[in-house]
N, C-alpha and C positions, 0 to 999 in steps of 0.2 A: 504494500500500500504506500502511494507516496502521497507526502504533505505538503502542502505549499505556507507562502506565507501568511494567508489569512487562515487558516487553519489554526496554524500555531498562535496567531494572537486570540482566538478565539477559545480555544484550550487555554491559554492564559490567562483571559478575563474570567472564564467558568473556572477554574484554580485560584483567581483572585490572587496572581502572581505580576510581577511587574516585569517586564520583561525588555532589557536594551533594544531600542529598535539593530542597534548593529549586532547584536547575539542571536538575531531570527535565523539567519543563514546554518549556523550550526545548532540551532534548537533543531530547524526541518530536519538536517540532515542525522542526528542524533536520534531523534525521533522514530521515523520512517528506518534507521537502521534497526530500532527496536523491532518493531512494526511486522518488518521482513522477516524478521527469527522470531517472531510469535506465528506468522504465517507457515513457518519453516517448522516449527513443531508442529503444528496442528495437522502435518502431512504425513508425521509419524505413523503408521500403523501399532497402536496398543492395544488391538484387540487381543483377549487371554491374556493380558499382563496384568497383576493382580496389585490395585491401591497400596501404595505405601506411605507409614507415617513416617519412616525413617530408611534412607540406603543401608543402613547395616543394620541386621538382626543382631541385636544386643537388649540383655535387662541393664537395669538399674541396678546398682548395688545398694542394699538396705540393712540397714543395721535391726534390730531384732525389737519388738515396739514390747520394752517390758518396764515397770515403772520401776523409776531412781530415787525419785523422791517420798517422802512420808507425809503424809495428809497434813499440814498446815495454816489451815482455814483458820480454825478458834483461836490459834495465834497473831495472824495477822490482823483478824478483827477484832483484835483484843482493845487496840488505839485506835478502834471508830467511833465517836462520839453517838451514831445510833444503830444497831442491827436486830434484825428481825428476821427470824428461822430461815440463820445464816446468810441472809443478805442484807445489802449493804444501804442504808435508809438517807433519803439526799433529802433535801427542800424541792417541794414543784416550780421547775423554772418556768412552764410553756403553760399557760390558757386552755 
């Protein structure tokens, strides 16, 4: 597909990008190289080729989800000025 110059200034205003008039020449041409290699995929033959999320088949490495710490709730609400079966009691800000 090739672009001209009002093209590109038009993509420009719908981007709401400002654009040197003397940098149109290598916007088209930048563009339109795009343009041509998304035409140039889509020529691909993928049929039987199965979606991928990722070129390599790999997991994650995960660490084992087992708890470290000891329940320390009654402690830290110990310095709340109000709590209520276990939570934490504020002033109504909002109407």
């Amino acid at each position: 597909m090739e672009l001209d110059d009002a093209e590109v200034k038009k993509i420009a205003h719908l981007a709401r990008l400002g654009i040197d008039p003397a940098d149109i020449p290598e916007y088209v041409r930048n563009l339109t190289d795009i343009l041509s290699f998304v035409e140039q995929l889509n020529k691909v033959d993928t049929a039987g080729v199965p979606p991928l999320a990722h070129p390599l088949d790999a997991s994650q490495r995960l660490r084992a989800d087992v708890v470290t710490e000891t329940d320390q709730r009654a402690e830290f609400q110990s310095g709340a000025p109000l709590v209520e079966d276990g939570l934490y009691l504020v002033p109504k800000v909002i109407e």
